[in-house]
C-alpha positions as a printed Julia matrix, in Angstrom:
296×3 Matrix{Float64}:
  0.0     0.0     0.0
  1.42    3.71   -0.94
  1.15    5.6     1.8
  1.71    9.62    1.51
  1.39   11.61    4.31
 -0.37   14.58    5.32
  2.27   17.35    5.21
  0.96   20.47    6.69
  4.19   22.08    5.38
  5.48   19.85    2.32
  7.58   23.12    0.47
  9.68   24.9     2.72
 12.9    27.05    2.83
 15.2    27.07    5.08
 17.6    30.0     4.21
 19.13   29.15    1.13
 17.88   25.99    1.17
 14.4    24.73   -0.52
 13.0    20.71   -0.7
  9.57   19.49   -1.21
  8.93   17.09    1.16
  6.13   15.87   -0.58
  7.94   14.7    -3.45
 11.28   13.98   -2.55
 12.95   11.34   -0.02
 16.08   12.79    1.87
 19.44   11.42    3.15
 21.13   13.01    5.89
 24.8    11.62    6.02
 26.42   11.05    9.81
 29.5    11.96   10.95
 31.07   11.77   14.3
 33.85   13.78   15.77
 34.11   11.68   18.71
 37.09    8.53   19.65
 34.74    6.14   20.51
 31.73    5.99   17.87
 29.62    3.21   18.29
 29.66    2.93   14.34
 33.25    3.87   13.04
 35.45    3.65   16.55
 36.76    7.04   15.99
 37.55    6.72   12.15
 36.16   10.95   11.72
 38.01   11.84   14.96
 40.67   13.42   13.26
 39.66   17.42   11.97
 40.84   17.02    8.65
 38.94   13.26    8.38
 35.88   14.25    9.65
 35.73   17.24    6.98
 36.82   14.94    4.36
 33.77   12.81    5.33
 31.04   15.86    5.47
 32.43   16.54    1.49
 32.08   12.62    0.46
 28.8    12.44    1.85
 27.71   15.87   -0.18
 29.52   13.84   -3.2
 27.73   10.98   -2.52
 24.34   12.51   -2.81
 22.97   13.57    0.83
 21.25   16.57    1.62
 22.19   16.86    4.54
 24.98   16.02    6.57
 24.69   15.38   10.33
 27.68   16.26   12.62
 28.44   15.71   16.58
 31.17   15.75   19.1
 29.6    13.72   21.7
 28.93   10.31   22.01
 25.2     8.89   22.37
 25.97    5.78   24.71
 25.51    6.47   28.16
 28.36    4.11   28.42
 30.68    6.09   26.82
 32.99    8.65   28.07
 30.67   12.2    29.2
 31.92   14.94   26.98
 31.25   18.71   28.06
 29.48   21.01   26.36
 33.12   23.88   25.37
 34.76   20.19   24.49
 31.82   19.13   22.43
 31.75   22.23   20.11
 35.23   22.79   20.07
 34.93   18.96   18.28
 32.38   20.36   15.92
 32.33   24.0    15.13
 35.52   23.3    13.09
 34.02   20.72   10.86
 31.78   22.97   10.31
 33.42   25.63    9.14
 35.85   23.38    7.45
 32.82   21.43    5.4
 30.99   24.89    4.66
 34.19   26.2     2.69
 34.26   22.87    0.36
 29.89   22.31   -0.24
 26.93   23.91    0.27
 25.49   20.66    1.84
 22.94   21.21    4.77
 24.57   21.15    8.01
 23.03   20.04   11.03
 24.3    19.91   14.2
 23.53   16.44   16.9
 23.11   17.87   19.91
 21.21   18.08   22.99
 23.08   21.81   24.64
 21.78   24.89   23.88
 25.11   26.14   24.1
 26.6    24.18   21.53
 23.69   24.3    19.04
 24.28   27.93   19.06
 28.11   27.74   18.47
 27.21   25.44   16.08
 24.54   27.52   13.91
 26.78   30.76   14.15
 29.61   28.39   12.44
 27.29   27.61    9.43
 24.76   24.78   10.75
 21.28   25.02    9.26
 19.89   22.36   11.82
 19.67   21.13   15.05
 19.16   17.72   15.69
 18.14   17.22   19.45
 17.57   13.66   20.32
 16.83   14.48   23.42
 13.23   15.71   23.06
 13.65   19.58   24.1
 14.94   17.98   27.54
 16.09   21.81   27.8
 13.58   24.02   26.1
 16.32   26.63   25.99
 17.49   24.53   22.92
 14.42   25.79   20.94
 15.08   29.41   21.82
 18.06   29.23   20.49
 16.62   27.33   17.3
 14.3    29.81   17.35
 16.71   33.1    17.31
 18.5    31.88   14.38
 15.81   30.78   12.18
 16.65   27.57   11.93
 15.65   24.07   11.37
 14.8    21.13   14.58
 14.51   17.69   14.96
 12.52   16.62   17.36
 12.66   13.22   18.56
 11.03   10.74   21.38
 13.28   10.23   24.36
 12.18    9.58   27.91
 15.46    9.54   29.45
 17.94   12.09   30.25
 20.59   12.43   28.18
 23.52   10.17   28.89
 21.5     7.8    31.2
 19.96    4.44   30.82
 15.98    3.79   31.4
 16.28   -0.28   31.81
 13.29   -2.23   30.65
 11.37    0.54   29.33
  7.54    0.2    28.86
  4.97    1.74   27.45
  0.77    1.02   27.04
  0.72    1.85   23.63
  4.35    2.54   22.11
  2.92    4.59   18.89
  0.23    6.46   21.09
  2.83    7.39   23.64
  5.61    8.11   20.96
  2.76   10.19   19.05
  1.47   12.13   22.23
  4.93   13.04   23.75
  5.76   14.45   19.84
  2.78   16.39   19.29
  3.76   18.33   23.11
  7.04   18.81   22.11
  6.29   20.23   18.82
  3.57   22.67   20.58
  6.4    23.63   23.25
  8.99   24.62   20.19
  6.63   26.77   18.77
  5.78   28.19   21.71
  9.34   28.97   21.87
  9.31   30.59   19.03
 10.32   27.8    16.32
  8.59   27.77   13.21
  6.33   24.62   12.54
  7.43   24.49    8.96
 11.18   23.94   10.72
  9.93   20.92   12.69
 11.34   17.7    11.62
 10.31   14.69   13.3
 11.84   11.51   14.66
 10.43    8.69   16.56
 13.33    7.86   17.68
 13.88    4.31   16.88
 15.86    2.24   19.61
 15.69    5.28   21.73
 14.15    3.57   25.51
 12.86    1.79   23.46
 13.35   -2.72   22.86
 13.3    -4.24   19.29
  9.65   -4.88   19.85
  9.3    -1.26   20.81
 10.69   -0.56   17.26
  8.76   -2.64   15.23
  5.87   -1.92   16.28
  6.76    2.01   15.32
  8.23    0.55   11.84
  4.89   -1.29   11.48
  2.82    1.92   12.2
  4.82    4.68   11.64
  1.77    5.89    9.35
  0.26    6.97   12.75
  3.01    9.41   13.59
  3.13   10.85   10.3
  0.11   11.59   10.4
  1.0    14.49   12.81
  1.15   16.29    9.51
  4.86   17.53    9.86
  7.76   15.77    7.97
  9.54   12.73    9.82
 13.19   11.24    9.97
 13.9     7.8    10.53
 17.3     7.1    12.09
 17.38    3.18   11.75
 20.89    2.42   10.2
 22.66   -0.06   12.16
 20.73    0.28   15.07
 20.06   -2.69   17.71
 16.88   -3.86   16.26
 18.1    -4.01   13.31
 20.56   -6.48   14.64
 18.57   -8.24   17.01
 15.83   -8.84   14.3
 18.37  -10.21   11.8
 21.12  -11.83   14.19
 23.57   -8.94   12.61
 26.8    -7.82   13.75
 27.05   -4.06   13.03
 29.85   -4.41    9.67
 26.26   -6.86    8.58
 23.73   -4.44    8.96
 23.68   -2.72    5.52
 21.42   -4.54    3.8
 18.98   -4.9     7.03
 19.38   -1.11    7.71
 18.07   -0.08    4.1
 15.12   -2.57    4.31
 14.2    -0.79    7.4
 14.56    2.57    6.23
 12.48    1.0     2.82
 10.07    0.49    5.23
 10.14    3.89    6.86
 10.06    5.52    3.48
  6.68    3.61    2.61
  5.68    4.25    5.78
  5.83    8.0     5.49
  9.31    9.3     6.5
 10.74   11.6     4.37
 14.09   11.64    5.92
 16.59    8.75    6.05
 19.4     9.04    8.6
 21.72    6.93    7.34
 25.98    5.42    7.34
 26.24    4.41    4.09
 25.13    7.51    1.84
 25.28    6.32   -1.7
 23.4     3.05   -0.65
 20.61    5.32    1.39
 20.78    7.93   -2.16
 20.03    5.37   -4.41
 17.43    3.49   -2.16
 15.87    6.88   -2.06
 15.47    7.69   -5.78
 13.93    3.94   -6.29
 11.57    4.58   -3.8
 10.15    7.99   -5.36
 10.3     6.15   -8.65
  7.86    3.14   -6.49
  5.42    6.2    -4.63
  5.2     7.83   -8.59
  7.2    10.83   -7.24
  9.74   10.42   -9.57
  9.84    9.27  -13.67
 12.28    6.81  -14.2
 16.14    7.77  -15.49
 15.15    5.92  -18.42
 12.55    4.1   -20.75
 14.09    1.15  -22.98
 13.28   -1.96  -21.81
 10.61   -3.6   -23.88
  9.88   -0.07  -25.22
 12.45   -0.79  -28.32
């Protein structure tokens, strides 16, 4: 079944920036400036790397590009807030001089989402769920872009066996609040991005079942982003090691996609790029590149 959802807001610009999110699927790349990445292990640690990777991704066909300094895992080592922009204002001023890619920023500090947009980001991408509302003032004063996305816990904690009633009700609910509380704030709906945060306190089941009815959430009306590459329940569901999870991670995001997320947060760009344009070509948002077979 083609699903397309209900944009309230499906042309928008975002400074010099324009998309139709009614016709168009998106990739935004990832890069982490941090040593101990769950993905790379500190491959994009290094300035000059970690630039080099924002450029290959805008080669490789993403609109966007995604950048942090501090690791998600509450297991990993805490990073503060001067360290963590001082890991990713420079990539960002080092990516902006080489490609006009969209820049957002992955983080949950007001502070550094601010150091972050002065240095050229176009987005903030706060996985924390406006934990601080202060993030969407500062959003808010630089006309720019958010993600919001579902997270109960605080930032750099654990919430063991998480449970919910109704995980797409609850997910739903707690992202129609926070989108009410950024415009409050002063954000723009037509800069709200949305993410349901797969994996997030949430188990495999938990993400399923969002996979399964992420029509639901789109439904909110406002465009949504579906960070599933390499995540646990992609592994758990396949019996994956993380190097495995390609093929897995681009079924789920297929899934997403026909769902009605219009973003794809994705490792692998080109694979996420072309995955994209075959799925506009599938929801009749795109023609096909060409016409020959059994046509000559």
């Amino acid at each position: 079944m083609v699903y397309l959802p209900p944009l309230r807001h499906p042309r928008v610009t975002w400074g010099a920036w324009s998309t139709d999110f009614s016709a168009r699927v998106h990739t935004m790349g990832v890069v982490n400036r941090t040593p101990d990445s769950f993905w790379d292990g500190g491959a994009t640690y290094a300035l000059e790397r970690a630039v080099g990777a924002v450029v290959a991704a805008a080669e490789a066909g993403a609109d966007w590009v995604d950048v942090g300094g501090a690791p998600f895992s509450p297991d990993a080592l805490a990073v503060g807030p001067e360290e963590e922009a001082d890991r990713v204002v420079p990539v960002l001023v080092g990516a902006r001089a080489w490609t006009d890619v969209v820049l957002s920023v992955d983080t949950v500090r007001p502070e550094v989402a601010h150091r972050a947009l002065e240095a050229g980001a176009l987005v903030v991408n706060d996985t924390s769920g406006l934990r601080d509302p202060e993030l969407a003032d500062v959003v808010a004063g630089a006309d720019a872009a958010l993600v919001v996305t579902h997270s109960l816990a605080a930032p750099g904690t654990h919430l063991r066996r998480p449970r919910y009633d109704d995980v797409v009700d609850e997910v739903k609910a707690f992202l129609a609040d926070r989108v009410q509380l950024a415009c409050d704030r002063g954000v723009a709906e037509d800069r709200i991005v949305l993410d349901p945060g797969h994996d997030l306190n949430k188990n495999t089941r938990h993400s399923l079942e969002l996979t399964r009815r992420l029509p639901e959430i789109a439904d909110l009306g406002l465009p949504l982003l579906a960070a599933v590459s390499n995540k646990d329940f992609v592994g758990e569901s396949t019996g994956l090691g993380k190097p495995d999870r390609l093929v897995p991670s681009v079924a789920a995001a297929s899934a997403c996609v026909l769902g009605g997320a219009r973003v794809l947060r994705m490792h692998d760009v080109a694979a996420s790029v072309a995955t994209a344009r075959m799925l506009e070509a599938v929801l009749g948002l795109r023609e096909p590149t060409g016409l020959r077979h059994n046509l000559e």
